[in-house]
BAFI-271829 format. One record per residue (C-alpha): x, y, z. Coordinates in Angstrom, 1 decimal. Example, Ala and Ser with C-alpha at 12.3 -4.5 7.8 and 13.67 -1.06 7.14 Angstrom:
residues 2
(marnu (12.3 -4.5 7.8))
(marnu (13.7 -1.1 7.1))
//
This chain:
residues 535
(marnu (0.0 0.0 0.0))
(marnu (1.1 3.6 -0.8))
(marnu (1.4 6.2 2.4))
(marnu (2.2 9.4 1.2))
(marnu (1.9 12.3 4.0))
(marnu (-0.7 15.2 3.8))
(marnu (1.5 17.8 1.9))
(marnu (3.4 15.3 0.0))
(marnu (-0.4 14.4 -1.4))
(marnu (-1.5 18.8 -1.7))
(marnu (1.4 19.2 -3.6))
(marnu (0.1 17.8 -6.4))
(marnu (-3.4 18.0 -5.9))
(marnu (-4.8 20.8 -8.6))
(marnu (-7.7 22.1 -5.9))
(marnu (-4.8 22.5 -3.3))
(marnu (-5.6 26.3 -3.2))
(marnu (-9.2 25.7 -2.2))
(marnu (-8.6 24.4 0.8))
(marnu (-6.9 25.4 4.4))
(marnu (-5.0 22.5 6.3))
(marnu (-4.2 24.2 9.9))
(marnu (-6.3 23.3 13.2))
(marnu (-7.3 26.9 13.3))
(marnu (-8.2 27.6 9.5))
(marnu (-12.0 27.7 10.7))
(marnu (-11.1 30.9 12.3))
(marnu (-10.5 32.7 9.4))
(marnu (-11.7 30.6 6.7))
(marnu (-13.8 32.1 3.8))
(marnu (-17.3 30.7 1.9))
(marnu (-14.3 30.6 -1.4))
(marnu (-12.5 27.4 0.8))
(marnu (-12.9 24.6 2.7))
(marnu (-11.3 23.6 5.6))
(marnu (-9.6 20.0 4.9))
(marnu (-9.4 17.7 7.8))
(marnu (-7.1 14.5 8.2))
(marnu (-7.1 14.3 11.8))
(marnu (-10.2 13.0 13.6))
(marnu (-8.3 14.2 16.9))
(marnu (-9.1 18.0 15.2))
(marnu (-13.1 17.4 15.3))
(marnu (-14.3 19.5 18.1))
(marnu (-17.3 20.7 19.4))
(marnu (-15.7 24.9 18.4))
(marnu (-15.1 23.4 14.9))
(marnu (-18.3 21.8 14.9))
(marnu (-19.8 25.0 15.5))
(marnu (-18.0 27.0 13.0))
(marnu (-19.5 24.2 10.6))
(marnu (-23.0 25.1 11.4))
(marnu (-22.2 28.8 11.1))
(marnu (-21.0 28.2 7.4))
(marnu (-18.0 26.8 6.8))
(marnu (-17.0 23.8 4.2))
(marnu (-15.0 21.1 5.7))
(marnu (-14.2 18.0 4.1))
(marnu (-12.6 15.0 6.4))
(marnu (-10.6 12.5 4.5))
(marnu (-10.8 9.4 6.4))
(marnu (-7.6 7.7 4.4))
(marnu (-5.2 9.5 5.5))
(marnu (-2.0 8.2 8.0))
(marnu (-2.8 10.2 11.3))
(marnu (-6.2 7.9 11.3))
(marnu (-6.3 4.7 12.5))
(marnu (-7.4 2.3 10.2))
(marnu (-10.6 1.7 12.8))
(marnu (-11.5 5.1 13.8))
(marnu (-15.5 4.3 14.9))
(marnu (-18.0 7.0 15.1))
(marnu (-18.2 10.5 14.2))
(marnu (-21.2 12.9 14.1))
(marnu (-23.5 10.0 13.5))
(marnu (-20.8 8.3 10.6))
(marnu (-20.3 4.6 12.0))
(marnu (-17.4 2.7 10.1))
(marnu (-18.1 -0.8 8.8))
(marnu (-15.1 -1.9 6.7))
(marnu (-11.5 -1.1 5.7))
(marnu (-10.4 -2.0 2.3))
(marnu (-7.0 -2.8 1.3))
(marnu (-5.0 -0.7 -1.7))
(marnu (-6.1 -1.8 -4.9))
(marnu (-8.3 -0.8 -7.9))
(marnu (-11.6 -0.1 -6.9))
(marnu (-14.5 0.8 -9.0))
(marnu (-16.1 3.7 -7.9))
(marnu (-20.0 5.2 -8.8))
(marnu (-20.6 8.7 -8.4))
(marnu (-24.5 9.3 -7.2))
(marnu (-25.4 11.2 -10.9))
(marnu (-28.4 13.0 -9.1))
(marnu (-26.1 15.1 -7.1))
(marnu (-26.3 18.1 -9.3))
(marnu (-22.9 18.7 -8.9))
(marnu (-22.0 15.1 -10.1))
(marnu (-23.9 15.1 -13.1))
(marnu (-21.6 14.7 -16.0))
(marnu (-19.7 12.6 -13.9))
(marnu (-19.2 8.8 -15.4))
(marnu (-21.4 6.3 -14.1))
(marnu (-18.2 4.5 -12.2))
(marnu (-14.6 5.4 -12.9))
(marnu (-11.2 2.9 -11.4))
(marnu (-9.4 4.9 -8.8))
(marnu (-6.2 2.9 -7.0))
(marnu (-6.8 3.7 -3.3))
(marnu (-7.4 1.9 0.1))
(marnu (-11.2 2.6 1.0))
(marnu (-13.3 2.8 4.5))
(marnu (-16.8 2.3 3.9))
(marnu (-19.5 3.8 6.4))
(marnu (-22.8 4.0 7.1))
(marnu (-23.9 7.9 7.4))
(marnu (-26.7 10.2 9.2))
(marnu (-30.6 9.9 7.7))
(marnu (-30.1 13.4 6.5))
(marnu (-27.0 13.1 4.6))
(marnu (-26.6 12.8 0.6))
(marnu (-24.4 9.6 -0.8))
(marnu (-21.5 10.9 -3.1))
(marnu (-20.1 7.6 -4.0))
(marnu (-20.4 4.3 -3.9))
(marnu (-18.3 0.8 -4.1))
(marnu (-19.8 -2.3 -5.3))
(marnu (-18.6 -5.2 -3.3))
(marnu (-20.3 -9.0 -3.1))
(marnu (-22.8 -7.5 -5.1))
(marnu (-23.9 -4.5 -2.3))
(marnu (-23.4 -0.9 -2.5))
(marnu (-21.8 0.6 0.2))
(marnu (-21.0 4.5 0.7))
(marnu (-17.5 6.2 0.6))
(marnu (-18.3 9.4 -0.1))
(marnu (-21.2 11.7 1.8))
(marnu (-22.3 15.1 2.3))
(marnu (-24.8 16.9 4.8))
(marnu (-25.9 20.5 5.3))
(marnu (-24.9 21.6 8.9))
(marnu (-26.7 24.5 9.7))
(marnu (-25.4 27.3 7.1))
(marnu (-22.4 24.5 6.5))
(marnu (-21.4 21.4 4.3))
(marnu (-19.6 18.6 6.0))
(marnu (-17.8 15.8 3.6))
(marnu (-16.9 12.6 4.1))
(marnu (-14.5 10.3 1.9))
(marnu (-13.1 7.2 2.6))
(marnu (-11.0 7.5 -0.3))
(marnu (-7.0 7.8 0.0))
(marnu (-6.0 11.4 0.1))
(marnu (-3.7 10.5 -2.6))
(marnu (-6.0 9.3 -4.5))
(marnu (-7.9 12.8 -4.5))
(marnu (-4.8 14.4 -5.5))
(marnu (-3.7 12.6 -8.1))
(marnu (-3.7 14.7 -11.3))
(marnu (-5.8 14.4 -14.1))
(marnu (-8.0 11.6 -12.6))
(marnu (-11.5 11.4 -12.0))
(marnu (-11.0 11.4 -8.1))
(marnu (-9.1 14.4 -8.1))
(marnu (-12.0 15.9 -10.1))
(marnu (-14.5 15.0 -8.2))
(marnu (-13.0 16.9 -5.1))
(marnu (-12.8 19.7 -7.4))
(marnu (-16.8 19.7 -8.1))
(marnu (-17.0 18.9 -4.1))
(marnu (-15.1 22.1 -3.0))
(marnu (-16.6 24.7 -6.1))
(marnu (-18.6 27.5 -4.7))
(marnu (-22.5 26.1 -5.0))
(marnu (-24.7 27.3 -7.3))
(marnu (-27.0 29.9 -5.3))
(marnu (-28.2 31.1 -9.2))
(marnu (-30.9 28.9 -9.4))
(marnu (-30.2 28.0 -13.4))
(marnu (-30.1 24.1 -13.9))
(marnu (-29.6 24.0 -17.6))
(marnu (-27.9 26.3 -20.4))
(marnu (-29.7 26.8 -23.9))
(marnu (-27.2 26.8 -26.2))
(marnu (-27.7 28.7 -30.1))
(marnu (-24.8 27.7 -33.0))
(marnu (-24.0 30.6 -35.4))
(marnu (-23.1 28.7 -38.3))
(marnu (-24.5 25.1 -37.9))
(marnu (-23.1 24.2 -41.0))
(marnu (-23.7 20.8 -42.9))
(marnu (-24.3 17.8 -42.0))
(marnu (-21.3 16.1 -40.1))
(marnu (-20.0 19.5 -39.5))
(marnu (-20.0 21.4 -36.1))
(marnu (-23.5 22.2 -35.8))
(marnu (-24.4 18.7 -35.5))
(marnu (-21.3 17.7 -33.6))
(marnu (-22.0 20.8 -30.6))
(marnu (-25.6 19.9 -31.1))
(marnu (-24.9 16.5 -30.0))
(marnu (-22.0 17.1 -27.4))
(marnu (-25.0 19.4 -25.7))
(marnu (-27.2 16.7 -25.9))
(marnu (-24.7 14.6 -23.7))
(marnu (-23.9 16.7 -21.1))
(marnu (-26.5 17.2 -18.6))
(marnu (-27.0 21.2 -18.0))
(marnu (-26.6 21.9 -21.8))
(marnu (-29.2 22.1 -24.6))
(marnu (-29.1 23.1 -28.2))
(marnu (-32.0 25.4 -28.6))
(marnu (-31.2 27.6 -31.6))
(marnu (-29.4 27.5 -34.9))
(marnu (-28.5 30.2 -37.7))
(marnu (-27.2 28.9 -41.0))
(marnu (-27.8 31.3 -44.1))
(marnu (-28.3 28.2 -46.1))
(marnu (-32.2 26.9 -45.2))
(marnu (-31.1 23.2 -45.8))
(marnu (-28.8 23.5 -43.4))
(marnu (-31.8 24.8 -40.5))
(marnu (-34.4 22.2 -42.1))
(marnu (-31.6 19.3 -41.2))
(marnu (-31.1 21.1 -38.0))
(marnu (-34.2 21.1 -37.2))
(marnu (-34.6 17.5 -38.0))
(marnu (-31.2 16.6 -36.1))
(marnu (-32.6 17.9 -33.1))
(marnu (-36.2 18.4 -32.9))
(marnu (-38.1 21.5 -30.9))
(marnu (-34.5 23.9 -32.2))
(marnu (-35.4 27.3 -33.4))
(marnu (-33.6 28.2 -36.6))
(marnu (-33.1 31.8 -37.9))
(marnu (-31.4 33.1 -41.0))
(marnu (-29.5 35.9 -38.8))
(marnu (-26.6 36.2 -36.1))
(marnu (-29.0 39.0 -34.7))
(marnu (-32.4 37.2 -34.9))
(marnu (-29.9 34.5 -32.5))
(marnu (-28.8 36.7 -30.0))
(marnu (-32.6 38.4 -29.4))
(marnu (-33.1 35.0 -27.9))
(marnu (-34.0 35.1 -24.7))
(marnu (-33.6 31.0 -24.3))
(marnu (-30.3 31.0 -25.8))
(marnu (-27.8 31.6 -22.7))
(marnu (-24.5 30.5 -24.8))
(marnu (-23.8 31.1 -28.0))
(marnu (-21.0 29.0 -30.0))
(marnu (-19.4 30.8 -33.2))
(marnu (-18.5 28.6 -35.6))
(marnu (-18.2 30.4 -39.1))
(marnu (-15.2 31.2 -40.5))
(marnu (-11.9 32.7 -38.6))
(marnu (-12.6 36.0 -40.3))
(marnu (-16.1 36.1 -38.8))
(marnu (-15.2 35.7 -35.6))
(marnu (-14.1 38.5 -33.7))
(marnu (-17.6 40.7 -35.3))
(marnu (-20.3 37.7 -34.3))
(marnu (-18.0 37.3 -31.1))
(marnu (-18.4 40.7 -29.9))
(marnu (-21.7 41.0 -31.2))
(marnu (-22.8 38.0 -28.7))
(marnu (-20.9 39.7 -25.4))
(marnu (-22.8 42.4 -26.2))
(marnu (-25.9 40.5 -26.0))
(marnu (-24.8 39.8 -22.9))
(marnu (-24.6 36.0 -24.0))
(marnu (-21.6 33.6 -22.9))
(marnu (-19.6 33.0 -26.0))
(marnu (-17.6 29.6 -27.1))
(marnu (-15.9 30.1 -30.3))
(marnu (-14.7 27.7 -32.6))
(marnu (-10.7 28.0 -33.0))
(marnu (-9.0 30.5 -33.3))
(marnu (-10.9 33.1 -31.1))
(marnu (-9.7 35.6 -33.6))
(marnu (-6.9 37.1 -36.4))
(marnu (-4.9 39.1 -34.1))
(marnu (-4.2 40.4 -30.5))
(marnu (-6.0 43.6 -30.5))
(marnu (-9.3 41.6 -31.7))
(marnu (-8.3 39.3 -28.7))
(marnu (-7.4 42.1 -26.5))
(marnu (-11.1 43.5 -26.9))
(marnu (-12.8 40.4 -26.9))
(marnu (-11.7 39.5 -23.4))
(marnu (-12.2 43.4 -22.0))
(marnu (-16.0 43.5 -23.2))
(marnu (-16.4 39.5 -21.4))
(marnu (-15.0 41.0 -18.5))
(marnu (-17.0 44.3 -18.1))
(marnu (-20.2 41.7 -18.8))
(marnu (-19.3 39.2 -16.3))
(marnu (-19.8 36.8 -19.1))
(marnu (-17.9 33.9 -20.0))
(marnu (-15.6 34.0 -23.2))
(marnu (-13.6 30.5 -23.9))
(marnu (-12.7 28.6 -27.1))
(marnu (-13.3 25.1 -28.5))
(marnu (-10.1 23.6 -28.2))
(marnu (-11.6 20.6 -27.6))
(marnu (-8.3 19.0 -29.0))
(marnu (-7.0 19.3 -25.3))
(marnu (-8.9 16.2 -24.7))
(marnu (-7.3 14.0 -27.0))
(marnu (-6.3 10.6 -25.6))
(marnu (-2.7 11.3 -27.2))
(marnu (-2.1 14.4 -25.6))
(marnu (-3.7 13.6 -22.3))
(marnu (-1.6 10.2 -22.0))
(marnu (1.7 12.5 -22.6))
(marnu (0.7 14.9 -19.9))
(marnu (0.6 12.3 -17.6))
(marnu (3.6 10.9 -18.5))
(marnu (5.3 14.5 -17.8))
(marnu (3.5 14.9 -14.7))
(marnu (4.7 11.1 -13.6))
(marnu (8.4 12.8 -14.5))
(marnu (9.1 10.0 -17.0))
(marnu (11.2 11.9 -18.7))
(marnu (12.8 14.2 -16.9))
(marnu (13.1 18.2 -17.0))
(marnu (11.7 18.8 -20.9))
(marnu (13.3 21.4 -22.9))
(marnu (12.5 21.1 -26.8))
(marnu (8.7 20.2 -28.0))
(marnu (8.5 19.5 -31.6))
(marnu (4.8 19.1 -33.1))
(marnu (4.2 18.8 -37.0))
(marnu (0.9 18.3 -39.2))
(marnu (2.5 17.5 -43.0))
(marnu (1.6 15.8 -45.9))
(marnu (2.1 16.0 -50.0))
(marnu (-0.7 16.5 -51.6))
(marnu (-2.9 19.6 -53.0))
(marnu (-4.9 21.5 -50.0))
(marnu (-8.4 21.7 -49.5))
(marnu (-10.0 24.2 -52.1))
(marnu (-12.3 25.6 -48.8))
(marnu (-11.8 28.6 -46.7))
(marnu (-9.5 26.6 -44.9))
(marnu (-6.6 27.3 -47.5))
(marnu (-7.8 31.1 -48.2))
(marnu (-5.4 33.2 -46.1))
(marnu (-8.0 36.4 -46.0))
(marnu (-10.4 34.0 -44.6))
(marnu (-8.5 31.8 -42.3))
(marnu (-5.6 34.0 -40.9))
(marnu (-3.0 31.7 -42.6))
(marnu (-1.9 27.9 -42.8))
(marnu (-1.0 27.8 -39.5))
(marnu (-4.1 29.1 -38.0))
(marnu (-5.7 25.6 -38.4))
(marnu (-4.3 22.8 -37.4))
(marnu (-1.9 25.2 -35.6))
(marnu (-4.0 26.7 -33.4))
(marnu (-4.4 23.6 -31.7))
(marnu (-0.2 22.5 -31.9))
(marnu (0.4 26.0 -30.5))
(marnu (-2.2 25.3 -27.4))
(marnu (-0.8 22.2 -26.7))
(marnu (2.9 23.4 -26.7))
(marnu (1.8 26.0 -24.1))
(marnu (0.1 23.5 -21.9))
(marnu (2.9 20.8 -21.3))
(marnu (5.4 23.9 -20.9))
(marnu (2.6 25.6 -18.7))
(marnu (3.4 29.0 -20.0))
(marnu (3.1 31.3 -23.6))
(marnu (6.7 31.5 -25.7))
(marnu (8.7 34.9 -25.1))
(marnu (10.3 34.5 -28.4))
(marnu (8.5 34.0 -32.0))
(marnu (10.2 32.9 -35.2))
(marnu (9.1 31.9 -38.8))
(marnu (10.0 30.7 -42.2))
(marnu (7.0 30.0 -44.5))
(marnu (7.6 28.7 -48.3))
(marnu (5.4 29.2 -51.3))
(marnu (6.3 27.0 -54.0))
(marnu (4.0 25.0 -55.5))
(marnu (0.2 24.9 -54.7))
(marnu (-0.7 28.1 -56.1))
(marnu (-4.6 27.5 -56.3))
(marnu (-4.6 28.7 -52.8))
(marnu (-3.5 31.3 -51.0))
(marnu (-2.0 30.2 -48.0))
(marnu (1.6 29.1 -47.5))
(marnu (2.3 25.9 -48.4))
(marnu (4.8 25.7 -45.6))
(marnu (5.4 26.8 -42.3))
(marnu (7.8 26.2 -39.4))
(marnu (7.5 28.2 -35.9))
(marnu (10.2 28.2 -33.6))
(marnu (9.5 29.4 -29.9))
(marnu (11.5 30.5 -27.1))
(marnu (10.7 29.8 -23.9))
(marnu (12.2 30.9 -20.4))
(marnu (15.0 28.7 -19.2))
(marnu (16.4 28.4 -22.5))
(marnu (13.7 25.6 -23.6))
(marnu (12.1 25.5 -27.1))
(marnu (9.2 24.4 -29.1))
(marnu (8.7 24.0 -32.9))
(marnu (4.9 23.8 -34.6))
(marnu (5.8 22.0 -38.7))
(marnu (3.2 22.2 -40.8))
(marnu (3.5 21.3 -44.5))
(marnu (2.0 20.4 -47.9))
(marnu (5.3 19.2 -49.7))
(marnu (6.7 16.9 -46.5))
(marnu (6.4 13.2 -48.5))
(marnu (7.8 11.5 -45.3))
(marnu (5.3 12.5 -42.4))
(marnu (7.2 13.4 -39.4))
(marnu (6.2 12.6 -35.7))
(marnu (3.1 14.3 -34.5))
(marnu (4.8 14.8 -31.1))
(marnu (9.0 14.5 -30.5))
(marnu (9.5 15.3 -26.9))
(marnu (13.1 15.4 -25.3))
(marnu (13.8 15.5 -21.7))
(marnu (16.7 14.9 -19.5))
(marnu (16.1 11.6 -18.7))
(marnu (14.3 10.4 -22.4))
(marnu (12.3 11.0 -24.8))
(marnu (8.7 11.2 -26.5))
(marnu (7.8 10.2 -29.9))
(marnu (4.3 10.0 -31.3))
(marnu (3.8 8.7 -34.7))
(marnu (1.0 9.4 -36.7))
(marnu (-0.5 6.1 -38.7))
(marnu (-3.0 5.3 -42.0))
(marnu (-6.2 5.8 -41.1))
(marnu (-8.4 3.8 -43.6))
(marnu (-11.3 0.7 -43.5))
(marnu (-11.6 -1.7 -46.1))
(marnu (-15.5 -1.6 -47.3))
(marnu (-17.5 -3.8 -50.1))
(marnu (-19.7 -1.8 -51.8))
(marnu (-22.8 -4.7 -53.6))
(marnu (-22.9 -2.5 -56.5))
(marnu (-19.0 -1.1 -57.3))
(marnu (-17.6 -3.4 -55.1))
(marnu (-14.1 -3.1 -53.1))
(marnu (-13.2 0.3 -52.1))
(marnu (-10.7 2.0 -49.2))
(marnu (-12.4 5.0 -47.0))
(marnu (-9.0 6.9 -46.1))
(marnu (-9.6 9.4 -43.4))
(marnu (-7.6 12.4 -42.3))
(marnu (-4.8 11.2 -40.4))
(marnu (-4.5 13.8 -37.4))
(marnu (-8.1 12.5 -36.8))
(marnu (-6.6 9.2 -35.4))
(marnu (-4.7 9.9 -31.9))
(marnu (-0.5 8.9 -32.7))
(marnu (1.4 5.6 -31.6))
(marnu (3.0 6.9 -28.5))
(marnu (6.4 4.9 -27.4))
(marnu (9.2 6.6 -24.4))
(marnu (13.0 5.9 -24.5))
(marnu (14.2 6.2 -21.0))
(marnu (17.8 6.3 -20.3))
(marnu (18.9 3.6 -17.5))
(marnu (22.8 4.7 -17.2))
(marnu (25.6 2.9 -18.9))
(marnu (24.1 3.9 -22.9))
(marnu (21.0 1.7 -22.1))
(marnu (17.9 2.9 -23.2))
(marnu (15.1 1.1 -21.7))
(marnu (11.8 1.6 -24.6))
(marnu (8.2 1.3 -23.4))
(marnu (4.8 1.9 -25.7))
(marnu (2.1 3.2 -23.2))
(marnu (-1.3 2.8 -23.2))
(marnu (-3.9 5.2 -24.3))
(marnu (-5.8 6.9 -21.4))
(marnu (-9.9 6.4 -21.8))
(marnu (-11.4 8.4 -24.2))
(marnu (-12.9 12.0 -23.0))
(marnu (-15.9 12.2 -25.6))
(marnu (-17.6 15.4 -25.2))
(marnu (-14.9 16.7 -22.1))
(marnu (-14.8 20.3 -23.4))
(marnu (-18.9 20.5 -22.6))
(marnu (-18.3 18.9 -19.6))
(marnu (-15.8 21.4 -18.4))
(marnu (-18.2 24.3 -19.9))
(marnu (-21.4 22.9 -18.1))
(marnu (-19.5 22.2 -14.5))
(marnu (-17.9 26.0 -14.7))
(marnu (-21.4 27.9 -15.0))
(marnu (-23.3 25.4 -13.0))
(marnu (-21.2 24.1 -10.6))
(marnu (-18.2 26.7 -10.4))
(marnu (-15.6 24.7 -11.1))
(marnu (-12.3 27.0 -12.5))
(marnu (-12.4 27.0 -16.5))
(marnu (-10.5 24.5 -18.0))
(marnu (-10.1 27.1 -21.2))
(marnu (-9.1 30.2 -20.3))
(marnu (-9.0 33.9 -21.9))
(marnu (-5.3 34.1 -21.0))
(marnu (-4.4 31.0 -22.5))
(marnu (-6.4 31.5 -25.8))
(marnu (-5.0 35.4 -26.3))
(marnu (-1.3 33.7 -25.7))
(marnu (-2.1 31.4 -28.6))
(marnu (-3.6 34.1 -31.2))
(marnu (-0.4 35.8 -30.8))
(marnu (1.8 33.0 -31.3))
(marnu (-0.4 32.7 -34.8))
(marnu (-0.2 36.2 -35.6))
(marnu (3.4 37.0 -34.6))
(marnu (4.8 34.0 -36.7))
(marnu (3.0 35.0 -40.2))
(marnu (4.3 38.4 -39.5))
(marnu (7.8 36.4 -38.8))
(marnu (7.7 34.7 -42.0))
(marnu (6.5 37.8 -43.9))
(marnu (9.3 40.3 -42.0))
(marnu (12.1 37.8 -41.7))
(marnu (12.6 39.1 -38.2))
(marnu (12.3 37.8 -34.6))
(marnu (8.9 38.5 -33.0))
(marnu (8.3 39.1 -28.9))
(marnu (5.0 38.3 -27.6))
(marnu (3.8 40.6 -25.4))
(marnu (2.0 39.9 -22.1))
(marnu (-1.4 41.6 -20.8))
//
């Protein structure tokens, strides 16, 4: 069995800040935090009180200062302790605050199981010889919450996992508002297949959002919309939209020229506002969009849904775990040879510029696993030989980064041998991912034997780690995928404005990356070294 102290445990834990760890925190302790208790010694009839007069405190029964037998507390009566393993674990769904929760998730920890109070909520459950029993409870105390998890405290801390966000749902400010679902309106719903249908749907499968409106300029489009999802409203205007009054968040999804005009246009409405990457063209538009969100208390964010990839999320981990060290150079790439789309894709007055595609997600990722924006911008672009369009055919960005580490963001038309999708170096090893054919064999009765060949950054990369073990040995492992996130950008939308949980897609993050974007075409164009300025 792991032990791992208190603070060794906070120190990872991403809702660390939320909470207060001292005897006396109750003393001072705001309705923003909760007071975190791992010492049954510490319950007392003056915390007990400062409970009922409103404070949050969560006890975590798995912790080393208990005893694995601790009895009774407040009406809590033990009836089992359960050795370290993998247990599977079901959230109670009809706790509003759980609600886009999965239906049971694996969490390695020891457990304590308990009976609770007649007035208290169950949180979570373990199935064992075929009988629920709780490890996870709440009550209202007075104007207070009191928690209780018989989950390991490491366990709740470990990053990324679903334990870790299920303490973050349990210590988010409640929601005194009142609202229990979002309407949500697309401008630009698009055809189908396209990201009318795919919000539409994403909406329909997390509990607290609903498509209610739709404006496509092509009526085809709203008929299928209407048929996709049946009781929508469909207009033929942005501004017939944003008159809704049942349309609380409004997603952009038109083209990246469009953007910053419908964007502004829904703040002003006094809507929330997704937009579909990139938020906009350039810094200034970015610089405005996030002013007028703040001076309307509304919520700006964009889709980078690609955050959520089981690819990236699996590398992440590995980081986190320190597999490979302290990393200093990121390289990302997107290439192929082969004519580009003929959409607005490929038409740099519409879309910003090649890299403001695929890019936009390659540039978010880079700033994620380094955990800040580049200080330095550099780029070299090529035209030479796809001239029915008007972006660049090529495009490398090279960024700077404090400490002397670097990323690079490839992205190509002319590459005939595709390069990694992810090369990672650290000091102790390295990450490759390796993008693969993408295809499915299909009989057709009537032409017969065909290949469907799909676009290959659809697919998440072959991920394999070289480890150095001393002596020139390298020791090479291929790790599994982590589980599949569906729809975990809408999850992360829903549990911000209903539950309160922080935004997993924020405006500083977002402006960071348009400026990366607009800095390196005005690299390539300049031949100069760009600085990206911070707000």
């Amino acid at each position: 069995m792991r032990v791992q102290t208190s603070r060794g445990a906070l120190a990872t834990a991403s809702w660390a800040d939320r909470v207060h760890t001292t005897d006396d925190a109750y003393r001072n302790i705001g309705s923003s935090t909760a007071l975190l208790i791992t010492d049954l010694c510490s319950i007392d009839e003056p915390l007990i009180d400062a409970i009922r007069g409103g404070i949050h405190a969560v006890v975590v029964l798995n912790t080393p200062q208990h005893t694995p037998r601790w009895g009774s507390f407040l009406g809590y009566q033990m009836t089992s302790a359960q050795p370290y393993s993998e247990w599977m674990l079901a959230p109670n769904r009809q706790v509003s605050a759980l609600a886009r929760t999965p239906n049971e998730f694996g969490a390695q920890t020891t457990l304590t199981t308990f009976t609770q109070p007649t007035d208290a909520e169950t949180l979570i459950n373990v199935n064992i010889a075929m009988k629920n029993h709780v490890v996870a409870s709440q009550q209202a105390l007075g104007h207070g919450r009191l928690t209780v998890l018989g989950i390991d405290l490491a366990a709740l801390a470990q990053p990324h996992s679903w334990s870790s966000r299920i303490m973050e749902l349990l210590l988010a400010s409640p929601n005194v508002t009142g609202i229990d679902e979002f309407g949500v309106g697309i401008i630009g719903y698009g055809p189908y297949g396209g990201m009318g249908l795919y919000h539409g749907t994403a909406s329909s499968h997390t509990p607290g959002l609903r498509l209610v409106s739709a404006v496509d300029a092509n009526p085809e489009r709203i008929a299928q919309a209407r048929t996709d999802f049946p009781g929508l409203i469909g207009y033929n205007s942005a501004d017939q939209l944003l008159r809704d009054t049942n349309t609380d968040i409004v997603i952009v999804a038109t083209p990246p020229n469009t953007h910053y005009e419908l964007a502004l246009a829904a703040l002003e409405a006094d809507k929330h506002v997704v937009v579909e990457k990139p938020l906009c063209l350039t810094l200034d538009e970015a610089d405005s969009l996030i002013e007028r969100a703040q001076e309307n208390c509304r919520l700006l964010t964009v889709h980078q849904n690609r955050r959520w990839d089981q690819d990236f999320r699996t590398i992440v981990g590995l980081l986190d775990d320190n597999t490979i060290g302290e990393v200093f150079n990121i390289e990302t790439s997107v290439s192929a040879f082969d004519h580009p789309c003929r959409a607005w894709h490929s038409d740099a007055e519409i879309s910003g510029g090649i890299a403001y595609d695929w890019g936009a997600h390659h540039i978010d990722w880079i700033h994620q696993l380094y955990h800040e924006p580049p200080e330095r911008i550099f780029a070299f672009g090529h035209k030479r030989r796809w001239h029915e369009t008007t972006n660049l055919d090529q495009l490398r960005i090279h960024l700077q980064f404090s400490e002397g580490r670097e990323a690079t963001f490839f992205q190509s038309e002319l590459d005939g041998f595709r390069r990694p999708k992810f090369y990672i170096q650290g000091t102790n090893g390295t990450i490759v991912g390796n993008y693969h054919t993408f295809e499915q064999s299909l009989v057709d009765p009537i032409t017969g034997y065909r290949v469907e060949r799909y676009h290959y950054a659809e697919a998440p990369a072959t991920l394999e780690v070289a480890i150095y073990e001393g002596s020139g040995q390298l020791a090479h492992l291929k790790p599994a995928l982590v589980e599949k996130d569906t729809f975990g950008f809408h999850r992360d939308l829903a549990d911000h404005l209903l539950v309160g949980t922080p935004l997993g897609v924020q405006p500083p993050q977002i402006r960071s990356v348009v400026g990366v974007l607009e800095l390196a075409h005005r690299s390539s164009e300049l031949g100069t070294l760009q600085t990206l300025g911070h707000r």
